[in-house]
C-alpha positions in Angstrom: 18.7 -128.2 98.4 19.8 -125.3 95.7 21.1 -122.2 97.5 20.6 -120.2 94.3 17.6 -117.9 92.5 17.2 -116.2 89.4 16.7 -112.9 88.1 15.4 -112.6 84.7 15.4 -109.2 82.5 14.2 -109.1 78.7 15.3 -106.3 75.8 12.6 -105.9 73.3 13.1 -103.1 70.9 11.5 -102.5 67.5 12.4 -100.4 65.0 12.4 -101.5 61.6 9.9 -100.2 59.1 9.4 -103.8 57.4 8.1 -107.1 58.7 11.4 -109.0 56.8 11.9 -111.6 59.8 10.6 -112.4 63.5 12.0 -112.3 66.0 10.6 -113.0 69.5 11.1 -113.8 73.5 9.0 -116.3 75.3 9.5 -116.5 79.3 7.1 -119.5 80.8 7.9 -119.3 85.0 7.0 -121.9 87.4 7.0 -121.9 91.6 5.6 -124.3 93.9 5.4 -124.8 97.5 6.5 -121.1 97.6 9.8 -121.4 96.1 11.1 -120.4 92.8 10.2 -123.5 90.5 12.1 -124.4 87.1 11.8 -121.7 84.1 12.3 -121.8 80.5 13.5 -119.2 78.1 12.7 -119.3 74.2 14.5 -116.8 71.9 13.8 -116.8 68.5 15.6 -115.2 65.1 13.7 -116.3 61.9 14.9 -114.7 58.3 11.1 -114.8 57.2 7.7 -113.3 58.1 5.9 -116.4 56.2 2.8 -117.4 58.0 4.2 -121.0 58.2 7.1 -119.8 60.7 4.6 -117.7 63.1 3.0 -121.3 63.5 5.8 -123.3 63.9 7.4 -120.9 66.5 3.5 -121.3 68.2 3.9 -124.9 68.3 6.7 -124.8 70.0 6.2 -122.7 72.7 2.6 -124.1 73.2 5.0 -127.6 73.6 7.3 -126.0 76.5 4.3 -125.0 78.1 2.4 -128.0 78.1 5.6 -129.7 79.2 6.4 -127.4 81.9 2.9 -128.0 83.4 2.9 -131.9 83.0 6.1 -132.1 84.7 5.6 -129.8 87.7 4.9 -132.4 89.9 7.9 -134.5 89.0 10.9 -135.4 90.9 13.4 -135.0 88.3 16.8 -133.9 88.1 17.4 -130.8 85.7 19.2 -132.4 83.5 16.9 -135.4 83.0 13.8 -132.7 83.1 15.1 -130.8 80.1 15.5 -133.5 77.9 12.2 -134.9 78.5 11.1 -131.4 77.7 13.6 -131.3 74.3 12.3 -134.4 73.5 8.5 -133.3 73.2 9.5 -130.4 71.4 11.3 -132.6 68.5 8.0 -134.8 68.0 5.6 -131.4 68.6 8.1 -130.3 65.3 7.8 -133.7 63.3 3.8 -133.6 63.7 3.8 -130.0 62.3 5.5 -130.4 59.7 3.6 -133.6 58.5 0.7 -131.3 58.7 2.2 -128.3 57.3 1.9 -127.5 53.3 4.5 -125.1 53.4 8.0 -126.1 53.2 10.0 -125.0 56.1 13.6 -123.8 55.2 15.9 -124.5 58.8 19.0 -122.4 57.6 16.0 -119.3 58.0 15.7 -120.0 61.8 17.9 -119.6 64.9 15.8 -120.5 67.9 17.1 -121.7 71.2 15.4 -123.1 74.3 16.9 -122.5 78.1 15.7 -123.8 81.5 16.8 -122.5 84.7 16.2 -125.0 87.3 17.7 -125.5 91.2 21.2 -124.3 90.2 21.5 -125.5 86.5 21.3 -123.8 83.6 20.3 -126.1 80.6 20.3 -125.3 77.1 19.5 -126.9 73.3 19.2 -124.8 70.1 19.6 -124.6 66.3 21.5 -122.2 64.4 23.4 -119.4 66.1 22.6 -116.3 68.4 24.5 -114.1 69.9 25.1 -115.1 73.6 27.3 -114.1 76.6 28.2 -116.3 79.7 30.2 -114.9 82.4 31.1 -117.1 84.8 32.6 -115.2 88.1 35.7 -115.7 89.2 38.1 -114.2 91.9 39.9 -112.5 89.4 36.9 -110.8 87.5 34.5 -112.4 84.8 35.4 -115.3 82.4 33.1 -115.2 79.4 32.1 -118.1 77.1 30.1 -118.8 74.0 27.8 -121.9 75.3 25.4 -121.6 71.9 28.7 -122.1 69.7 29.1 -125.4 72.5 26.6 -126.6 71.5 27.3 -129.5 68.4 24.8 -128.9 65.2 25.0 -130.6 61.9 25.7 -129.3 58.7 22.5 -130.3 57.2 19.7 -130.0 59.8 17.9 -133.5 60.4 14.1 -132.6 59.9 13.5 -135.0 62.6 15.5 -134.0 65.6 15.9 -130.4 65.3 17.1 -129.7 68.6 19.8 -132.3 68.3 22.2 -131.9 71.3 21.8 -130.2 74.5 23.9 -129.7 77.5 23.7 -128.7 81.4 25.8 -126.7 83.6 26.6 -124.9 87.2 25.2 -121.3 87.2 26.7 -119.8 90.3 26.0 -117.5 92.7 27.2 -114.1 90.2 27.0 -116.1 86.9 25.6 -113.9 84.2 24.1 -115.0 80.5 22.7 -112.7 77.8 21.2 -114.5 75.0 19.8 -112.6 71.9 19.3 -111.6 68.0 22.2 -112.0 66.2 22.3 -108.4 65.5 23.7 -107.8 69.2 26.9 -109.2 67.7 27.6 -106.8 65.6 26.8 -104.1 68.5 28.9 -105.5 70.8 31.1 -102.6 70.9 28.6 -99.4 70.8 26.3 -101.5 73.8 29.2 -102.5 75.5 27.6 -105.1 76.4 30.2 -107.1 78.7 31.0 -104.0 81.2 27.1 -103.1 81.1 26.7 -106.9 82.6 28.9 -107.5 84.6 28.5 -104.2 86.5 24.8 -103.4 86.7 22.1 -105.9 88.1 19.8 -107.2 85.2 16.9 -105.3 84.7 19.5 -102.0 85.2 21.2 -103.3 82.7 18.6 -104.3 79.9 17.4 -100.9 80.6 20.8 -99.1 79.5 21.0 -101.5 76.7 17.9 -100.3 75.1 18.6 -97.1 75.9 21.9 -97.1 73.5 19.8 -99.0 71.1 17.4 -95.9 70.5 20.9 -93.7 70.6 22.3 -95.4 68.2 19.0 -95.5 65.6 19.3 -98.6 64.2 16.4 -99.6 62.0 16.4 -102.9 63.0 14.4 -105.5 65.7 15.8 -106.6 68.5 15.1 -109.2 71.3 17.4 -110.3 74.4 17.0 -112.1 77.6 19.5 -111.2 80.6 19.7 -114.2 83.1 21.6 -114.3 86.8 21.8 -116.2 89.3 22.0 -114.8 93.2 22.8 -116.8 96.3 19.2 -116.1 98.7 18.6 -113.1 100.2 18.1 -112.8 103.9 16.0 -110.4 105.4 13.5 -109.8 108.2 10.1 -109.7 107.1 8.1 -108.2 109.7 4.7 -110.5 109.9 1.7 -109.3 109.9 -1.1 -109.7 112.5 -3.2 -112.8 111.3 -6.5 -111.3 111.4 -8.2 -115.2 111.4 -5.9 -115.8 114.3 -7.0 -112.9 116.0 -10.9 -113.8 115.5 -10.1 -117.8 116.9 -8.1 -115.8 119.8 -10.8 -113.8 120.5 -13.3 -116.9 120.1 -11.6 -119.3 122.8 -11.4 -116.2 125.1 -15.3 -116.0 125.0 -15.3 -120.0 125.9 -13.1 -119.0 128.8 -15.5 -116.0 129.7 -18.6 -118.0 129.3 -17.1 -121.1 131.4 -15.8 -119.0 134.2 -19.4 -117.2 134.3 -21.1 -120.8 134.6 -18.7 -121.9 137.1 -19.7 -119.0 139.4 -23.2 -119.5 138.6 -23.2 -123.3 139.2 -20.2 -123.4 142.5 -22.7 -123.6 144.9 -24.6 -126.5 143.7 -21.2 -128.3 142.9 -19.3 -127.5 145.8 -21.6 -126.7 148.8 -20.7 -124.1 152.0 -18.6 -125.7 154.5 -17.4 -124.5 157.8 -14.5 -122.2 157.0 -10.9 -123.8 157.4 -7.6 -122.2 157.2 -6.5 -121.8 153.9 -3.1 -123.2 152.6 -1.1 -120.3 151.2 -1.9 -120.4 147.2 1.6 -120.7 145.5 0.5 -117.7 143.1 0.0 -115.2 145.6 -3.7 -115.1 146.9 -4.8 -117.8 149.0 -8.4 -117.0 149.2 -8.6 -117.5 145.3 -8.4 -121.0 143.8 -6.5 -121.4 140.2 -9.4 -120.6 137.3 -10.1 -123.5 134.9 -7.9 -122.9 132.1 -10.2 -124.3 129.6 -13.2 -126.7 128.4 -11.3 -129.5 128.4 -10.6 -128.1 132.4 -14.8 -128.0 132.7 -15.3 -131.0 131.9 -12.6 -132.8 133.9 -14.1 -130.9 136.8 -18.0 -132.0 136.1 -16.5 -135.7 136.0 -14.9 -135.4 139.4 -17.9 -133.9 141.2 -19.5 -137.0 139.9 -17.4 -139.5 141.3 -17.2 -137.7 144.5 -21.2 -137.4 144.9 -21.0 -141.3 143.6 -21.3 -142.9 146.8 -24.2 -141.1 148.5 -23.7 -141.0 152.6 -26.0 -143.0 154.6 -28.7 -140.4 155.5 -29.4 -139.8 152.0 -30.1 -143.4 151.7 -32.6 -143.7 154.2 -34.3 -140.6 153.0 -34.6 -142.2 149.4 -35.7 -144.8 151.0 -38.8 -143.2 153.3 -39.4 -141.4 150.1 -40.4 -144.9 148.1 -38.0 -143.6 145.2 -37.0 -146.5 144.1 -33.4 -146.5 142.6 -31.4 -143.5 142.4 -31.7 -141.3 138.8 -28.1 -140.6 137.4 -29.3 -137.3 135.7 -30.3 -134.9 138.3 -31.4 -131.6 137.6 -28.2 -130.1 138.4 -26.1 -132.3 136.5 -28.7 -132.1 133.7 -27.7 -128.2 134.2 -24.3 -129.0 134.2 -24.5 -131.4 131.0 -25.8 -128.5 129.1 -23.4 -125.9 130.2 -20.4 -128.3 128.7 -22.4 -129.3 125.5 -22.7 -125.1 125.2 -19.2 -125.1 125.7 -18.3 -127.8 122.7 -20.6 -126.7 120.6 -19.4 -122.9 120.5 -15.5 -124.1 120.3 -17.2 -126.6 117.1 -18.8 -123.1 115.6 -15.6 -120.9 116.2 -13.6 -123.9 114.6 -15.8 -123.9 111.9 -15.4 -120.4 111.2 -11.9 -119.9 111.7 -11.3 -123.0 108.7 -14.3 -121.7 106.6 -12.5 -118.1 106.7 -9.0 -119.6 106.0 -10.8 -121.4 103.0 -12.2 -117.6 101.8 -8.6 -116.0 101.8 -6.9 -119.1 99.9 -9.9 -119.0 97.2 -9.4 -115.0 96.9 -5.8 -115.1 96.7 -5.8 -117.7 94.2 -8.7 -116.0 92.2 -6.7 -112.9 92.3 -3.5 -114.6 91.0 -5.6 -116.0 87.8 -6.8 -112.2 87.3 -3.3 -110.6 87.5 -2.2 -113.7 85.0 -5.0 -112.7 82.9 -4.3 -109.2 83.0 -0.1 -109.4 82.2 -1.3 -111.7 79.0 -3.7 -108.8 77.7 -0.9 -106.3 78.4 1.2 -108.3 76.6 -0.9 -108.7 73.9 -1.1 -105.1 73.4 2.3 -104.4 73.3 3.0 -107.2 70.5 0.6 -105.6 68.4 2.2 -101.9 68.6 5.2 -104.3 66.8 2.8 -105.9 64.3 3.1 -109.4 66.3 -0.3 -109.9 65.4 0.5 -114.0 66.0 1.9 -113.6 69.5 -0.8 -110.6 70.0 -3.3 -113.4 69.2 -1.9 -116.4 71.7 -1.8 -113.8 74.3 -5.5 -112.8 74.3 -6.9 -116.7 73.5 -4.9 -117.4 76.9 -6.1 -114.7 78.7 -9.8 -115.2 77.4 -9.8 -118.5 78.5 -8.2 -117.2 82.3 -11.1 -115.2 82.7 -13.9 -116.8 81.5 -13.1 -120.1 83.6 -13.1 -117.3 86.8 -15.9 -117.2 89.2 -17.8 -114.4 89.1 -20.6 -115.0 91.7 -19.9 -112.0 94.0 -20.6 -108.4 92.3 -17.7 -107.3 92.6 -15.8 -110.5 90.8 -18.5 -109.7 87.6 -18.0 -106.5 87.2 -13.9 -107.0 86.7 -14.5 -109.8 84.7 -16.6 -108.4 82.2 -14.6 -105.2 82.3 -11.5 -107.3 81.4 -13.5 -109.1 78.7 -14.7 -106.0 77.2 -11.1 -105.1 76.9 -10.5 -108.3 75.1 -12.9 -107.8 72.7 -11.4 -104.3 71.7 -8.4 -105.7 71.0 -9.4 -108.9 69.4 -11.7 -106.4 67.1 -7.9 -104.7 66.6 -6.5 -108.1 65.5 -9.2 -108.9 62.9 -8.7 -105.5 61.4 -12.0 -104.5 60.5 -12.7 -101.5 58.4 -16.3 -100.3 58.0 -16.2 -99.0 54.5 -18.2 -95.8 53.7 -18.8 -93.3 50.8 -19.5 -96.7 48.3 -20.8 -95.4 45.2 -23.0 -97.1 42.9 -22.0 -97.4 39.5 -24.2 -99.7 37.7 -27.2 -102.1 38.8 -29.7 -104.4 37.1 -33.0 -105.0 37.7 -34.2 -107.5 40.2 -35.8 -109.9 38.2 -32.6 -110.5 36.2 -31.2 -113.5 37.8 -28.1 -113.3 40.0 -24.6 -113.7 38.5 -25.8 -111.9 35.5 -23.4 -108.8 36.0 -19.9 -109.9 35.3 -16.4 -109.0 34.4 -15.3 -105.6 36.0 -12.4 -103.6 34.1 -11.4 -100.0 35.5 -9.4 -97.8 33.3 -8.0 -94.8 34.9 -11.1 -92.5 33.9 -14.0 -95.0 33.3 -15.2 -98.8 34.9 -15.9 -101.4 32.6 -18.7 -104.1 33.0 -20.5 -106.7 31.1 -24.6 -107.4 31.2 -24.6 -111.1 30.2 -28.8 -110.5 30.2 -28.5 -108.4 27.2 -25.3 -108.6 25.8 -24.2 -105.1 26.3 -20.9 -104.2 28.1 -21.4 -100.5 29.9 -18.6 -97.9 30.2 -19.1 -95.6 33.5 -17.6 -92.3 33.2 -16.2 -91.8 36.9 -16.4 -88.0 36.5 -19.6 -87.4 35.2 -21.6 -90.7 35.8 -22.2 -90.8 32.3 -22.8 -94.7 31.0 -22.1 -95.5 27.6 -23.9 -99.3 26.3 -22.2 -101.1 24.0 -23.4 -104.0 22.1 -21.8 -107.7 21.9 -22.0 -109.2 18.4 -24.8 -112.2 18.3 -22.7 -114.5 18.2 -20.9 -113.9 22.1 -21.6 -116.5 24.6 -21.5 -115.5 28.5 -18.3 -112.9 29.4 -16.6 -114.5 31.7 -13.8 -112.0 32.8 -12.0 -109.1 31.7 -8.6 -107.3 31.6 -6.9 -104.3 30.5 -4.9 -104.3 27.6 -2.7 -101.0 25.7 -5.7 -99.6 24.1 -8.6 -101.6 24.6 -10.6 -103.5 27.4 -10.1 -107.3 26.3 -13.0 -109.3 27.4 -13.3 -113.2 27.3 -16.6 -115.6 26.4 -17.6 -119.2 28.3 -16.5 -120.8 24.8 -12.6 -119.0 24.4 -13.7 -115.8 21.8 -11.7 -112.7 22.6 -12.9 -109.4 21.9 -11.7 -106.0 22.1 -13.7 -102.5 23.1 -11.8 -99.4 22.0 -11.5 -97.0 25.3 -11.0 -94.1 22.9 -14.0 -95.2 20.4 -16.5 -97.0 22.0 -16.2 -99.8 19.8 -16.4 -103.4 20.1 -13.9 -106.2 17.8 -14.3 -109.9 17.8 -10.9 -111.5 18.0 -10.0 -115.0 17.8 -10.5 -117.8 20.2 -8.8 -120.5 21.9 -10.7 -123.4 22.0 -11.1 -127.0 24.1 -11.0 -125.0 27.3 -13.2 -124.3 30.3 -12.3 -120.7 31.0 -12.2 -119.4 34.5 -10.0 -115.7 34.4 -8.1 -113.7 31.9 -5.0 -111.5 32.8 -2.9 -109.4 30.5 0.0 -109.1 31.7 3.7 -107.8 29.2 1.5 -107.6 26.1 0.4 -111.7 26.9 -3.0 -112.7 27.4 -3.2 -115.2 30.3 -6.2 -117.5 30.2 -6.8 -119.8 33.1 -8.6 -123.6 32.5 -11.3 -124.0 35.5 -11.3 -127.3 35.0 -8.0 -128.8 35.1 -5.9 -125.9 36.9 -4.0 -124.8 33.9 -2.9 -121.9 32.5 -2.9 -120.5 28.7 -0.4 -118.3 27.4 -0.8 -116.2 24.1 1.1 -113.8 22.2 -0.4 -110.2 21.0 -1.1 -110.9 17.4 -2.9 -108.6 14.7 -6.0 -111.3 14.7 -6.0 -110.6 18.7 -4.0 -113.3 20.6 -2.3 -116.3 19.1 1.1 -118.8 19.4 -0.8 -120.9 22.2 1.5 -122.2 25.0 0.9 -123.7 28.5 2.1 -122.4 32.0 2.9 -125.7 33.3 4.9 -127.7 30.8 4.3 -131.0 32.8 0.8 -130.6 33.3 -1.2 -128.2 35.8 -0.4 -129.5 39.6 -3.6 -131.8 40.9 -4.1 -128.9 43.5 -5.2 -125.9 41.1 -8.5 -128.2 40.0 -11.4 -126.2 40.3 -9.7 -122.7 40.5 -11.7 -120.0 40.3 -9.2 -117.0 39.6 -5.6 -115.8 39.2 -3.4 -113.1 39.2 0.2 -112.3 38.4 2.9 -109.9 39.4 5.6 -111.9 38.1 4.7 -114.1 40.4 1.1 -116.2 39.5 -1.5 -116.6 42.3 -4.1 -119.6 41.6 -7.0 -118.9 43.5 -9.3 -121.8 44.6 -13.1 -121.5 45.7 -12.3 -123.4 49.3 -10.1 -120.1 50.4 -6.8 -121.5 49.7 -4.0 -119.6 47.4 -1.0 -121.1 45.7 1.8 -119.1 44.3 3.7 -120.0 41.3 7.2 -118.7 39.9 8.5 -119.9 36.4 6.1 -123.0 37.2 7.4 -124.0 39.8 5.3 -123.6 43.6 6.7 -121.1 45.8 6.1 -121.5 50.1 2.7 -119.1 50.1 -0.3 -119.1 52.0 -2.7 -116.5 53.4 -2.4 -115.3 57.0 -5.1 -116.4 59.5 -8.3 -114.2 59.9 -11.6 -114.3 62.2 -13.5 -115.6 60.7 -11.6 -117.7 58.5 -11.7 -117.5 54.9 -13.4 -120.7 53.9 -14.7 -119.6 50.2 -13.0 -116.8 47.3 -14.3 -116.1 44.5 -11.3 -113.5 42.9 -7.6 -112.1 43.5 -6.5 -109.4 42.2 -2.8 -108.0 42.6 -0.1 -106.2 40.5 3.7 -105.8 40.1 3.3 -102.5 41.2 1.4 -102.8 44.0 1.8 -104.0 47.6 -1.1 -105.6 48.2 -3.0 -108.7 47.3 -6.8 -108.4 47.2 -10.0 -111.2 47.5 -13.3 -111.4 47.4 -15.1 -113.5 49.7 -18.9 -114.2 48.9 -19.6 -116.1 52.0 -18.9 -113.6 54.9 -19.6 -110.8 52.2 -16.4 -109.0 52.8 -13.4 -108.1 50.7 -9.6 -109.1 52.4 -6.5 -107.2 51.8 -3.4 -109.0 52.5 0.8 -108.1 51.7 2.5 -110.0 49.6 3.9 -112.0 52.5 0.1 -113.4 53.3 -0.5 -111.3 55.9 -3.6 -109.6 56.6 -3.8 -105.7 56.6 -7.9 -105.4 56.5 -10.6 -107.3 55.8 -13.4 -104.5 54.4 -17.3 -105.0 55.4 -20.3 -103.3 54.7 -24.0 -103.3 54.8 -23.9 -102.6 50.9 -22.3 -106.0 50.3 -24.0 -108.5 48.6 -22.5 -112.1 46.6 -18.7 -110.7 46.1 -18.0 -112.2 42.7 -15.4 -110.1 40.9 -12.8 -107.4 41.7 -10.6 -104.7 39.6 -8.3 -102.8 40.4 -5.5 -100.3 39.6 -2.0 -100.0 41.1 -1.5 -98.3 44.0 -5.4 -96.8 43.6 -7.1 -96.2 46.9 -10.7 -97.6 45.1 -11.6 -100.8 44.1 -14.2 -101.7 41.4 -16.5 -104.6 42.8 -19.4 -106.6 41.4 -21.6 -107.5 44.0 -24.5 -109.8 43.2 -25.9 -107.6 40.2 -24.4 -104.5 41.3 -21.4 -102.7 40.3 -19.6 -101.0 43.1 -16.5 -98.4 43.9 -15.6 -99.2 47.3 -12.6 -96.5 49.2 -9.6 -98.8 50.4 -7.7 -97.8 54.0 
C-alpha cells in the first residue's frame, strides 16, 4: 500500500508575437475508490506550427487518455502499466503517419510522457527538455537529469518513437520540473533549483512566472512542477448525515407507534390479575416492566401470547362445547387485531427502508451529475484560455470534450436544463470564436450582367491600384472600373478571342489569357487592347505573372508553363516540373506563387511547391470544412493566402503556415469563382456568379 501523493503545478506563459513552434502541457488525472489514482503528464516542444504537428500531438494525447481509461480497472504494477500505455502510443503514432500526407520531421519535436502512480514515477520521451529531479537527502537536495537517462537513437525509428522508458522511487520530498527547453537557458535568472526546493509547487510555479514576465522574454513557455508528500493526517470533523437522521427519526416513530399499540392492546393480551408483589426491577422502578425495544421485540411477544393461550383451560372447553362451535378458529378477533398491528409495523420499517436507499441513490446521482458539470466546465475554461494563446487545436479538443460532457447530462429537473443550456450557449460562443467568422459589410458592386446571361459568364478579375479589371465572355468586352469615380470603360476583344480564362497584372498592362493559349495585353494607361502570341496544346486553367514570367497552368495534367517576356508577348516555353507534373495536381483549378507555387485543386486540397520539388503544406481545419475551391490567390509580399469556396459561398483567409485567420460570409455571396488581389490591400476583388465585387478584408 503506497504511503505517498502527489502535488501537481503547471507554468504556462505566452509571449511571443509569432506562432513559430508549439508548445503545450496536457495533465489527464485519475482516482478511484476515493484515493488518488495513477496520472500522466505530456509536455510538448515542437519547432513548427504546421497543421500536421497540432494533429499528431492530438493523437497522442487522445491515446493516453483512452489508455488511462481502459486500464483503470487493472491490477497492474506501474511499471508494467506505463509500458502498456507507451506501447499504444507507438502504434497510435505508426497509424497516423500511414494516414498522414505530410511528412513529419522528428528532430522538430521534443515531447515526453510521465505517469505518477502509487510511489513511482515513470517516464519515456524523444528529444530533449529541460528537466530537474531532486531527490531529498539528509544532507539537502541531489539533482539529476532523468530525460538525458533516458537512451535515444541518433536517427529516430519512425516506428517506435518512444523507444526506452524507465521507472523509479519518488519519495516523500522528491521534486521534478519538466519543461521547454528555453528554461535551460534561464536557469540562472528563475533560479529555478532554490525556487524548488524551498517553496511548495504551485508557490513556486507562481514565482516562476512571475520572473518570466520580469524578465520580458518574447518567447512561450510551458512547465509542469511534480512532488511527492507522505499523507496528510488530519481530523475532519463529519458532518451530520441528514439520511441517517431521517431513518433515525423513522425507526423512532416504529418504536412510538408499537409502544402506543401495546398500551392499546395490554389488556386483551395480558388480562387483570390479582395484584402480587412485585420483584424489584433491576433498572430502578419496579412497577414498570422493560419497553419492547423494537419490532422484531412485537413480534416475539405476539408469538408468545400465542403459545401461552395454546392450550385453552378446561372451562373454556366445555363452553365451546355447549356453544355447538365446533373446532376452535386460530384467528380471533384480537389476534386478527394483533396481526395487523405487526404487518403496520413491517410495512412502515419496508417504506422508511425504501426511502432512506431511494434518497441515498438521489445524493450519489447528484454528486456524480455535478462532478460531470464541473469536468465540463474546467474543459470550457480551458478552452478559453488556449485561444487567448492562439491554441486554436487544443481550444478545439477542449470544447468537443466538454460538448459531449454536457449533452450526455440529464437534464430532466428545471434546474439541471437551465445550466445545461446555459453552459451550451457558452460553447457555442466560443466555438463561433474558433471558426472565425466575419460578417463582411460595406460590399460594393462594381459590375453585374444581366440575368439571362448564363452563369460563369463574368470571368477573370485583375485590380490595379486605381481601377478593377474584368472580362464579359457574353460579348467579348473586358470592362475597366474606375474605383474613384465608378466610371466603366468597355473594351473590345478582337473576333478572333475564345473564352478569357484568367488574368494577371503585368508592368504596364493587364495580360489576359483565352481557353485556346492567345495572350493579350490591355494598356492601363490607353485603354487599348494587343493580341500577343499563344502557347498551344494546352488546357489552360490560371495565369500568374510573376518576375517579368508569365506562369500558365495545364488543368488537365497538373502542369505548369513557364515563358519569358518577349517583344511578340511571351515566348522560350519551359515546364515547371522537369519530370512531369506530380499525379496529384490533375484537375487543378488554380495557382499562385510567392516564390513558393500553391496548386489549388477543386476537392479543397492545396499543395505547395519550391524549385519543383513538394514542400510539407496543407490548410488548417475549419467548420465547415473546405470540401470544394475554386481560386488562391497570395503574394511575396503579403502574409496571407486567400480562397474562394463556391460551395459554402464564403471566402477563407489563411497564413502562410495553413492556418486559418477568417473565413468571410455574406448574404451578397453568390458562386465564388475568381479572386484578385493586391499586397497588403485591405479589399479584395471577387467575381461572384455574374457579379463583380470589392469585398473589405479584417
Amino acid at each position: 500500500m503506497s504511503d505517498t501523493f502527489f502535488r501537481f503545478a503547471d507554468i504556462e506563459f505566452g509571449n511571443s508575437p509569432t506562432n513559430e513552434s508549439i508548445v503545450g502541457l496536457f495533465r489527464f488525472e485519475g482516482a478511484k475508490m476515493g484515493k488518488q489514482g495513477p496520472y500522466q503528464v505530456v509536455v510538448a516542444e515542437i519547432d513548427s506550427a504546421l497543421y500536421a504537428y497540432e494533429q499528431l500531438l492530438d493523437v497522442i494525447n487522445a491515446t493516453v487518455e483512452q489508455s488511462r481509461t481502459l486500464m483503470t480497472g487493472m491490477t497492474l504494477d506501474p511499471f508494467a502499466r506505463f509500458e502498456k500505455l507507451i506501447a499504444r502510443v507507438n502504434e497510435a503514432i505508426i497509424a497516423f503517419q500511414e494516414k498522414e500526407p505530410t511528412p513529419i520531421n522528428w528532430n522538430r519535436i521534443n515531447i515526453f510522457i510521465i505517469e505518477c502512480n502509487q510511489d513511482q514515477l515513470c517516464i519515456s520521451g524523444h528529444g530533449k527538455l529541460t528537466n530537474i529531479f531532486l531527490q531529498k537527502t539528509e544532507q539537502g537536495f541531489k539533482s539529476f537529469d532523468l530525460c538525458g537517462s533516458l537512451e535515444q537513437p541518433t536517427t529516430p525509428d519512425p516506428n517506435k518513437i518512444f523507444g526506452s522508458l524507465m521507472c523509479g522511487d519518488m519519495k516523500p520530498g522528491d521534486i521534478f520540473f519538466i519543461g521547454t527547453n528555453n528554461f535551460n537557458r534561464l536557469k540562472a535568472q528563475l533560479n529555478l533549483k532554490d525556487r524548488l526546493s524551498e517553496l511548495p509547487p504551485v508557490s513556486a510555479a507562481t514565482e516562476i512566472k512571475r520572473q518570466l514576465e520580469k524578465e520580458q522574454v518574447l518567447e512561450d513557455f510551458t512547465a509542469a512542477v511534480i512532488s511527492a508528500h507522505a499523507p496528510e493526517q488530519s481530523i475532519v470533523k463529519k458532518e451530520p448525515n441528514k439520511q441517517k437522521d431521517k431513518s433515525s427519526d423513522s425507526m423512532q416513530k416504529l418504536r412510538d407507534h408499537e409502544e402506543q399499540i401495546n398500551q392499546t392492546l395490554s389488556p386483551v393480551l395480558n388480562p387483570l390479575k390479582p395484584r402480587k408483589k412485585q420483584e424489584p426491577n433491576l433498572e430502578g422502578n419496579p412497577s414498570v416492566p422493560k419497553p419492547i425495544a423494537s419490532p422484531l421485540g412485537a413480534i416475539t411477544k405476539f408469538l408468545s401470547s400465542l403459545k401461552r393461550n395454546n392450550d385453552p383451560t378446561t372451562s373454556t372447553k366445555t363452553a365451546l362445547r355447549a356453544m355447538n362451535a365446533g373446532h376452535r378458529s386460530a384467528l380471533t378477533t384480537q389476534r386478527k387485531i394483533i396481526l395487523g398491528a405487526v404487518a403496520v409495523l413491517i410495512l412502515i420499517s419496508i417504506v422508511g427502508y425504501a426511502s432512506w436507499s431511494r434518497n441515498k441513490r438521489i445524493a450519489a446521482e447528484q454528486a456524480s451529475w455535478e462532478t460531470s458539470y464541473q469536468q465540463a466546465m474546467d474543459l470550457k475554461t480551458k478552452a478559453e484560455n488556449d485561444l487567448l494563446y492562439a491554441k486554436d487545436a487544443q481550444a478545439k479538443t477542449s470544447i468537443e470534450q466538454s460538448e459531449q460532457i454536457i449533452n450526455a447530462l440529464d437534464k430532466s429537473s428545471d434546474d439541471r436544463k437551465n445550466r445545461t443550456e446555459q453552459m451550451l450557449a457558452d460553447i457555442s460562443v466560443i466555438k463561433d470564436r474558433l471558426r472565425k467568422v466575419v460578417v463582411a459589410s460595406n460590399i460594393i458592386e462594381l459590375q453585374s450582367l444581366p440575368v439571362t446571361v448564363a452563369d460563369g459568364q463574368l470571368k477573370a478579375p485583375v485590380l490595379t491600384k486605381d481601377a478593377a479589371y474584368v472580362v464579359d465572355n457574353s460579348d467579348k468586352t473586358i470592362y475597366k472600373i474606375n474605383l474613384s469615380s465608378r466610371e466603366k470603360t468597355a473594351i473590345k476583344l478582337p473576333d478572333s478571342a475564345t473564352d478569357i480564362v484568367a488574368g494577371a497584372l503585368g508592368e504596364l498592362s493587364v495580360i489576359f489569357i483565352d481557353s485556346e493559349g492567345s495572350f493579350y495585353a490591355v494598356s492601363i494607361a490607353q485603354d487599348t487592347v494587343k493580341a500577343l502570341n499563344r502557347i498551344n496544346d494546352i488546357q489552360v486553367a490560371d495565369l500568374v505573372i510573376y518576375a517579368n514570367k508569365a506562369y500558365v497552368l495545364d488543368g488537365n495534367d497538373g502542369q505548369i508553363y513557364r515563358l519569358t517576356q518577349s517583344s511578340a508577348g511571351f515566348g522560350n516555353q519551359s515546364k515547371y516540373f522537369s519530370d512531369g507534373a506530380p499525379a496529384i495536381l490533375a484537375g487543378a483549378t488554380g495557382f499562385a506563387i510567392d516564390s513558393n507555387v500553391y496548386v489549388a485543386k477543386p476537392n479543397g486540397s492545396i499543395n505547395r511547391f519550391l524549385s519543383g520539388e513538394q514542400e510539407a503544406f496543407g490548410l488548417g481545419s475549419v467548420d465547415p470544412q473546405l470540401a470544394s475551391l475554386s481560386a488562391v490567390w497570395t503574394d511575396a509580399d503579403d502574409p496571407r493566402i486567400l480562397v474562394t469556396d463556391p460551395a459554402q459561398k464564403r471566402l477563407l483567409v489563411y497564413d502562410k503556415n495553413g492556418l486559418l485567420t477568417a473565413q468571410i460570409t455574406s448574404v451578397e455571396f453568390g458562386t465564388l469563382r475568381d479572386i484578385s488581389l493586391r499586397p497588403q490591400a485591405q479589399q479584395a476583388l471577387i467575381v461572384s456568379s455574374n457579379r463583380l465585387l470589392l469585398v473589405p478584408l479584417p
